[in-house]
C-alpha positions in Angstrom: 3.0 12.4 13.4 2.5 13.5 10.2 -1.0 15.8 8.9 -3.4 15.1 6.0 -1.4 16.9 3.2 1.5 15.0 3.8 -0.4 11.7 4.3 -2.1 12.1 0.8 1.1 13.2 -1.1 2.4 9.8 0.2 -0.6 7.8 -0.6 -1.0 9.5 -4.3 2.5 9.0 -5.2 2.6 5.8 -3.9 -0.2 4.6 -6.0 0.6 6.5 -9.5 4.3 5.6 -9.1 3.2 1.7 -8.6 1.0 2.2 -11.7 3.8 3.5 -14.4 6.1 0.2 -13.1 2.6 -2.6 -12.4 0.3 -2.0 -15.5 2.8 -3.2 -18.4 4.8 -5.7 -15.7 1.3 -7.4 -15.3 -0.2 -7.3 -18.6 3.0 -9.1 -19.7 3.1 -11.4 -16.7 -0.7 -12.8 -17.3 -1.1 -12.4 -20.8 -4.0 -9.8 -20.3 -4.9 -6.9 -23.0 -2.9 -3.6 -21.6 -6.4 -1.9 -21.5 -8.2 -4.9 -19.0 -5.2 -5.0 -17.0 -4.9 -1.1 -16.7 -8.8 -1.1 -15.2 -7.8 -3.4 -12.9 -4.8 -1.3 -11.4 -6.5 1.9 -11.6 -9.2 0.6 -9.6 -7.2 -1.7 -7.5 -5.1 1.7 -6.8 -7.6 3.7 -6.1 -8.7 1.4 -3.0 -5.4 0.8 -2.0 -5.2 4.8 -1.8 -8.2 5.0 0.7 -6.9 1.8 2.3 -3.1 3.4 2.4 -4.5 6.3 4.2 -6.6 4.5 6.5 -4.0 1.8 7.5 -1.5 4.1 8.2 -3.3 6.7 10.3 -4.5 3.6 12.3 -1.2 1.9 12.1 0.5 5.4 13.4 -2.2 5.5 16.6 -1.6 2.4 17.4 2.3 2.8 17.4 2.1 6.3 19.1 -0.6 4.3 21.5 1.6 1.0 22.3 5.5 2.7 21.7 4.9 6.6 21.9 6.5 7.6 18.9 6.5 6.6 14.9 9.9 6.1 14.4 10.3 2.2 12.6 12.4 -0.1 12.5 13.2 -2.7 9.9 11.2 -5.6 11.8 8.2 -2.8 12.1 8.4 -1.7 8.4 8.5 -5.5 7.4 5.2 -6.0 9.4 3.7 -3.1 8.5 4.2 -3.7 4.9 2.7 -7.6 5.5 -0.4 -6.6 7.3 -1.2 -3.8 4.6 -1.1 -5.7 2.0 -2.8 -8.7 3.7 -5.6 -6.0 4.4 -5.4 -5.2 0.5 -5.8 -9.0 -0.8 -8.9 -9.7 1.1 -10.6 -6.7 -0.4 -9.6 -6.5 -3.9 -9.9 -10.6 -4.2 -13.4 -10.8 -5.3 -13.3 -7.3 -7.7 -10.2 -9.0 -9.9 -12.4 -12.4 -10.3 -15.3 -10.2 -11.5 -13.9 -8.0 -13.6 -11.3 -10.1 -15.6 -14.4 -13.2 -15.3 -12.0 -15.7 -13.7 -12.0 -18.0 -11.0 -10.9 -17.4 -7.4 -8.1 -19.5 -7.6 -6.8 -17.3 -10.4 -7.6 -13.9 -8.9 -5.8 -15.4 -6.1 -2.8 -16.0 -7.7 -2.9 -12.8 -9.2 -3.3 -10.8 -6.5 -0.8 -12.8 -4.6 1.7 -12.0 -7.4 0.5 -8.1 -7.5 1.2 -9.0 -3.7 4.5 -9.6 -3.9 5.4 -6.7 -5.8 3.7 -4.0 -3.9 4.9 -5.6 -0.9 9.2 -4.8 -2.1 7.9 -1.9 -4.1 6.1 -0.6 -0.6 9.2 -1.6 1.7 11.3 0.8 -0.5 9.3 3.5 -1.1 8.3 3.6 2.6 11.4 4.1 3.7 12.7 6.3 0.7 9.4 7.9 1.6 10.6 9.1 5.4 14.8 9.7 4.3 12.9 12.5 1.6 10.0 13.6 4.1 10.8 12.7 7.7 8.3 12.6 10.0 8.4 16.1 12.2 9.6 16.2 15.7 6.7 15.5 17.9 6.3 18.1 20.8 7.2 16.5 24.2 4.0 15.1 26.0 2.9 16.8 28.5 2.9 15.2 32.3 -0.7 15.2 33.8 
């Protein structure tokens, strides 16, 4: 499984990589001032970066729990990437419809669309993610 300074290096370049390609793509995409747009990412990142931590050490528990190992396959990485960012639209939905003073509805579609691009852009950099850091060998479990 892998330890806290590799779990953070993931979860920090995960979030500013998203950032460089998502602030510009979605100030474009909504018509939203660069600025307004860029507080909503940096904010939405930096929960998604305690979330990202959180999900996958709970997410790696529950695999090592229910499969004994970490190893995923394309069916797991599709789920995992679904439920995280399931996780992520329930808790950012009500901050976007604050801060950019628009309806639900809106925020909704929003985050859906923010959504659908963290959900490819998460698949990919997952797995490029664990080809340039693989997960270390786990010691064989000991027999009680």
């Amino acid at each position: 499984m892998r330890d806290t300074k590799d779990r953070l290096r993931h979860a920090l370049s995960f979030e500013i990589i998203a950032l460089v390609i998502v602030t510009p793509l979605g100030a474009w995409a909504f018509g939203v001032p660069l600025g307004e747009i860029g507080i909503v990412a940096l904010v939405s990142a930096t929960i998604a970066t305690g979330w990202n931590y959180l999900y996958n050490l709970l997410f790696d528990h529950a695999m090592l729990r229910i499969a004994g190992h970490v190893t995923k396959s394309v069916p797991l990485r599709i789920l995992h990437a679904l439920l995280f960012e399931g996780g992520l639209l329930v808790i950012l939905l009500p901050f976007i419809a604050w801060y950019l003073g628009v309806s639900l509805v809106e925020a909704f579609l929003m985050d859906v669309s923010f959504a659908a691009f963290y959900l490819v852009y998460a698949f990919v950099f997952n797995w490029a993610y664990d080809l340039l850091f693989p997960v270390p060998d786990m010691p064989a479990a000991r027999t009680r």
